[in-house]
N, C-alpha and C positions, 0 to 999 in steps of 0.2 A: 551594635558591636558586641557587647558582652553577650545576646545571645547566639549568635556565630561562632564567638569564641566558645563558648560552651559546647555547642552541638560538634565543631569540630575536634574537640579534645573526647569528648565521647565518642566519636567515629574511630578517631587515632586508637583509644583503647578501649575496646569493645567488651574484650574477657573482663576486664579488672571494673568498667562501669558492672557490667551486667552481675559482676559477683558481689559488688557492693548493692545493690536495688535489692538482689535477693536475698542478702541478710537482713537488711532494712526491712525487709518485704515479711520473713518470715518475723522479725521477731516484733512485729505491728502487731499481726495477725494472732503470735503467742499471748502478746499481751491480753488483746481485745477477746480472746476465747476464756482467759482466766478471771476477766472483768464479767463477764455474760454467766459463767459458770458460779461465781462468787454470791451473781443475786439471785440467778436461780435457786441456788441452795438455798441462799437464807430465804427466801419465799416457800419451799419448799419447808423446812422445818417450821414454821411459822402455820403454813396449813395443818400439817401434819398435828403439830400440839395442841392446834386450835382445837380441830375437830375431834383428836385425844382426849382431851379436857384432862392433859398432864395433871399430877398434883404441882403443887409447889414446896411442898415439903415433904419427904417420906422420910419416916425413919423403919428401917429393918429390925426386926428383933426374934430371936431364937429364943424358946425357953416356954416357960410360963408368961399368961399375957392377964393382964388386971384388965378387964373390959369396966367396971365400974369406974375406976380413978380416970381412964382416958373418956369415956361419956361423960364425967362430971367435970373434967379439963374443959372441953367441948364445950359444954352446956354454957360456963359461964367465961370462956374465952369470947369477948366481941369482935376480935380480927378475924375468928375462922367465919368461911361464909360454907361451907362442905368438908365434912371429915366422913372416915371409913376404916373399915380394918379389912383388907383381902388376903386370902392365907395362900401359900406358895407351897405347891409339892412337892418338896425338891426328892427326885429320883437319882440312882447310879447311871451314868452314862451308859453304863454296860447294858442297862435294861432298855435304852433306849435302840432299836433293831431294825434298820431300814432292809431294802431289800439286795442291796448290795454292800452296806458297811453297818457297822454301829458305830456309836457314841462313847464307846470303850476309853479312849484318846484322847478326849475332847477336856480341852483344860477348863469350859463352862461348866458353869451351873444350871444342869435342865432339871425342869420339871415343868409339873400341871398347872392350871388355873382356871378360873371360871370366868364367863364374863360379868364385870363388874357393873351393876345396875345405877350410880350416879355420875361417876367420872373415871378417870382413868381404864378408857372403854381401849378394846386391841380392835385394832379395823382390817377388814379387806385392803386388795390391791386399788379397790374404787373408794375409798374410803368409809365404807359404811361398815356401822357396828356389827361387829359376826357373832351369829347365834348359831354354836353348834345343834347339831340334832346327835342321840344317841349313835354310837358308833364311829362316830368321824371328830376327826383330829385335825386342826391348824398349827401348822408349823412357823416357825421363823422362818422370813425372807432370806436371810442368809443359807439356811441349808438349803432352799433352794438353789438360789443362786452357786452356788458351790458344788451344786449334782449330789449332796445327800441324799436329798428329799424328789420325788416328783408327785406330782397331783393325778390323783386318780390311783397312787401305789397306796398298800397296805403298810404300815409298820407297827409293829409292837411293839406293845409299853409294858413291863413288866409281865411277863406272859400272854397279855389282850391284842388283839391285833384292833388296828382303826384303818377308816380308812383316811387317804391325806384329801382333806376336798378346797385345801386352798393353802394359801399363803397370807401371813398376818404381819402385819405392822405395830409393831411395838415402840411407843415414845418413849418408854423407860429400858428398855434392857435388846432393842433392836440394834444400835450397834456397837462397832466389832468390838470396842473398848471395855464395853459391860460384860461385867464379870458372871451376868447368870441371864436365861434368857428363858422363853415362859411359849409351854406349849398349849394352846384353848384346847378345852376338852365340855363336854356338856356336863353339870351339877351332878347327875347319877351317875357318870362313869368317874370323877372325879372320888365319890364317896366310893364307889366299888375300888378302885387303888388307893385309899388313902393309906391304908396300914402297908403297902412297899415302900414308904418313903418316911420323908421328917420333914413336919410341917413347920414351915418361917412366915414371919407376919409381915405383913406390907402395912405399918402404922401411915394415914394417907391426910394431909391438909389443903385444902383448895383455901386461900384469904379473900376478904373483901375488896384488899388493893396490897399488890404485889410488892410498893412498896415497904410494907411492914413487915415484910418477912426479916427482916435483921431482929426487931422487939421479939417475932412470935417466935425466933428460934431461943432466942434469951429466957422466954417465958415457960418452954418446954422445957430445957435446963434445969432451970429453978424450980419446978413443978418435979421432977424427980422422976419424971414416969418410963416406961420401961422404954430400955434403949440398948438393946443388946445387941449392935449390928451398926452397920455402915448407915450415916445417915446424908441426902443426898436432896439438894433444893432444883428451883426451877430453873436457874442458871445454869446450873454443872449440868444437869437433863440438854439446858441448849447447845453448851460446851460441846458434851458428849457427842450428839448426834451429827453436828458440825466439823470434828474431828475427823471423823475417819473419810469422807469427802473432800473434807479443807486439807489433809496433807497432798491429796494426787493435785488441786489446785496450785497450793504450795510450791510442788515441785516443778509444775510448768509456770509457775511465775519465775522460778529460778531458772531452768531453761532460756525464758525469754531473756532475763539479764543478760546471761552468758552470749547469749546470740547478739544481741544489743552490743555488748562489748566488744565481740568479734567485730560488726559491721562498724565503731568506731576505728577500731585497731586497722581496719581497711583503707578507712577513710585518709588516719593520719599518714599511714605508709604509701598510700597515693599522692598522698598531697608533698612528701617529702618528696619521693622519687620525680613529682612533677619541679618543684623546685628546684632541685638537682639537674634536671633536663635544662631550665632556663635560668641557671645559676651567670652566665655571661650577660643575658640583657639584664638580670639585676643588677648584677657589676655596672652597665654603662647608663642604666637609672642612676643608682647613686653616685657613677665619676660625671653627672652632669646636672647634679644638684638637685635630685627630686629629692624630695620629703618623704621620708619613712609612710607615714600617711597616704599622698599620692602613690608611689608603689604599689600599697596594700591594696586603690582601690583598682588599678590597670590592671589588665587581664594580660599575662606573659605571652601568651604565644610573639612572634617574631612583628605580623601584621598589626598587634593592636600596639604595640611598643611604639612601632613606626606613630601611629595616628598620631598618640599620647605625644610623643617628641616633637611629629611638626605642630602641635597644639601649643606645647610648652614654651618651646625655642626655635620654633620656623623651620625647623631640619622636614624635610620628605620621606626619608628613606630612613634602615636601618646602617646602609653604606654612607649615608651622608653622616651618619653620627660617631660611627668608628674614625671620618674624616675630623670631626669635631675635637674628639678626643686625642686626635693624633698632631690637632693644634695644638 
């Protein structure tokens, strides 16, 4: 009985079913791409840091840099299990000259860098560690993606031209969020532009277990040692990278609400206008003594009323019940 009654009120309104299934339909669908999208990411950053070998602490510094106090920090700190000091070129945008725009504009921080020999490695689109050869230059993912950059073109760096022979992945300063971002260049061409620029430190800690980082930052503090710059741990690195994917996510999670909400808003307007339709058998349900309850569980239409009726009180018909009533 109730599925008769169903199928026939779906036949009766055909547009108003079909447009609730497909709200419903889309905003499943919404959901379940922003669930699928949510773990790919984070398995992606996860590989990505992995094979990085991110620091977990870096602190930045401009200026003069005491390499004796931070190796003798090092030395006798037993949390760090890898430290480093990588220096950063930071160049003018202006100098930075592809072959259709420059870097003039550009509210980043570019410059050079070399690749780092114990951790905090820049990788290919395969993930493997890139070893420039003289001459050629790897760029940020982003200016590719964005038609700065393409591979196989030439750009100049400070009067040099290189060639572009790939695209680099960066755990620390890849994305959009970071404030400066880091072009590989091979150890001689680095030293041949060093005096265009002004060199920034990348002060670098890998620990023994990750979670001591709260003591080792407290330990750096109190140690005094040089900190002239933004300093920036393993979390905000996963923050960071997670951000700028996690908002398009974000926003189709929102979507799906709003479409969810649509398809309730459907649902309720349906089910009034249906009520309304059969607002008389509810009237002769309740002038013949059904229970709130029984109501809720009868299906309206005209033929399931009848069944319900001669179930209750012997009547056959919906005419015989209007006779009822009219006792």
């Amino acid at each position: 009985m109730y599925y008769r009654a169903i199928r026939n009120d779906m036949l009766k309104r055909k547009a108003i079913t079909l447009t609730t299934m497909l709200f419903i339909a889309a905003a499943a669908l919404l959901v379940a791409l922003a669930a699928i999208l949510v773990v790919n990411l984070a398995g992606a950053i996860d590989t990505l840091m992995t094979r990085a070998k991110t620091p977990h602490f870096m602190q930045m510094h401009t200026g003069e840099l005491d390499t004796a106090r931070l190796a003798t920090f090092a030395a006798q700190n037993d949390l760090i299990a890898e430290s480093q000091v990588l220096e950063f070129l930071n160049i003018e945008g202006a100098q930075f000259r592809f072959a259709e725009r420059s870097l003039a504009g550009s509210v980043q921080d570019n410059g050079l860098a070399v690749q780092s020999k114990t951790f905090d490695f820049l990788l290919d689109l395969d993930g493997n560690i890139i070893q420039p050869s003289d001459g050629e230059i790897y760029v940020p993912i982003s200016y590719v993606q964005d038609g700065s950059a393409r591979i196989g073109d030439t750009v100049e760096v400070a009067g040099t031209a290189f060639l572009i022979a790939g695209a680099l992945r960066d755990s620390q300063m890849q994305p959009l969020l970071a404030s400066s971002k880091r072009f590989l260049v091979s150890p001689s061409d680095f030293a041949q532009l060093r005096e265009h620029g002004s060199i920034e430190y990348l002060i670098e800690f890998r620990l023994h277990d990750l979670a001591t980082l709260g003591a080792f930052e407290t330990a750096y503090t109190a140690a005094a040692l040089d900190a002239n710059g933004p300093t920036i741990t393993y979390p905000l690195f996963r923050l960071l990278n997670g951000l700028s994917d996690g908002l398009m996510i974000a926003v189709i999670l929102l979507v799906s609400v709003l479409v969810l909400a649509i398809a309730f808003l459907c649902i309720r307007f349906t089910l009034l206008a249906k009520i309304e339709d059969d607002y008389r058998e509810i009237g002769v349900m309740k002038a013949i003594g059904l229970r709130v309850a029984d109501i809720k569980s009868v299906p309206l239409p005209t033929s399931a009323m009848a069944v319900t009726t001669d179930r209750t009180h012997g009547l056959r018909s919906a005419e015989e019940t209007e006779q009822f009533i009219d006792a």
